[in-house]
C-alpha positions in Angstrom: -96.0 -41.4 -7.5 -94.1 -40.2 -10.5 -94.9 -37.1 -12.3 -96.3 -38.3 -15.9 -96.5 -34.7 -18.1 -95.0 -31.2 -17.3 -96.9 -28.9 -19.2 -96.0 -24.8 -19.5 -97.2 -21.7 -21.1 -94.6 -18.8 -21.4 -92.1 -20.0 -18.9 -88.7 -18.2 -19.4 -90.4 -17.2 -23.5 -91.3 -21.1 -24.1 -94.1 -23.4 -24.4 -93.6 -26.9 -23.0 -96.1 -29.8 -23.6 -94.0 -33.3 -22.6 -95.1 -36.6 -21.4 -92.7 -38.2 -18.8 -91.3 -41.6 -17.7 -90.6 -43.0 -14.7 -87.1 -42.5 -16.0 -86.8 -39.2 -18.3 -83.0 -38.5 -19.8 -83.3 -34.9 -21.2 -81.0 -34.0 -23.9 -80.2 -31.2 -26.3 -78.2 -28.5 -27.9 -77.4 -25.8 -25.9 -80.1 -23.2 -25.1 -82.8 -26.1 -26.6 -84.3 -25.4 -23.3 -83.5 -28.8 -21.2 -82.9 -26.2 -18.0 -86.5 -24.7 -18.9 -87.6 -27.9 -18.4 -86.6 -29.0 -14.8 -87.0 -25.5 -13.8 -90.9 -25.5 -14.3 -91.2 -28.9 -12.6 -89.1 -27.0 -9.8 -91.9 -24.3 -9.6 -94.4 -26.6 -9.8 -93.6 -28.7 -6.9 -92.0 -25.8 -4.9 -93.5 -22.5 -5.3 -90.1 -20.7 -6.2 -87.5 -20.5 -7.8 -83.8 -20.3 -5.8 -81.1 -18.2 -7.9 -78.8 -21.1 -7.7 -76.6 -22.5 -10.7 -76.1 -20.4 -13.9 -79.2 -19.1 -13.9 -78.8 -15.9 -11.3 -81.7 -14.9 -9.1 -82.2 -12.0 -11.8 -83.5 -14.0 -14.4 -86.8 -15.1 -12.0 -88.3 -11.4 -12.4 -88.5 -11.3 -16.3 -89.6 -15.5 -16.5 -93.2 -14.1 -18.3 -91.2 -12.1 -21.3 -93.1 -12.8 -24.0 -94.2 -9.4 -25.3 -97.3 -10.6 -26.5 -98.5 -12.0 -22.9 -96.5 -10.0 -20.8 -96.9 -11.2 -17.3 -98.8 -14.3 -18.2 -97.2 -17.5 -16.9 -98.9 -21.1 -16.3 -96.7 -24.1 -15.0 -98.4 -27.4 -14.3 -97.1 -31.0 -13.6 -99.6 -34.5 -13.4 -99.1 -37.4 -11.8 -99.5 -41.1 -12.3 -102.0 -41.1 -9.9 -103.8 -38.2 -11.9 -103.2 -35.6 -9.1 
């Protein structure tokens, strides 16, 4: 089972809308928002988010920071299977 689309609405000030491969290289300038990317597939799958790597645990309380939605945060992956 491979995830197939991670989709997410103001996660960490972004909106995210991309389709997966079985195989998925993700590449970018700095702060283009590659970390963004694994870190809502993280919360997806997991529930949480550990402050590990150079993101600190602080950043987790202010994810939803979009003054126009404050608080308002949707993550979502699909699967292959269409789970």
């Amino acid at each position: 089972m491979n995830i197939n689309r991670v989709i997410a609405h103001n996660f960490k000030g972004q909106n995210i809308d991309r389709g997966l491969g079985p195989v998925t290289l993700i590449l970018g300038d700095n702060f283009a928002g590659k970390t963004t990317i694994t870190d809502a597939v993280r919360l997806a799958l997991a529930g949480y988010l550990p402050g590990v790597g150079k993101t600190g645990p602080l950043i987790w309380g202010a994810l939803a920071g979009n003054p126009d939605e404050e608080g308002t945060m949707d993550v979502q992956v699909t699967f292959d299977s269409g789970r």
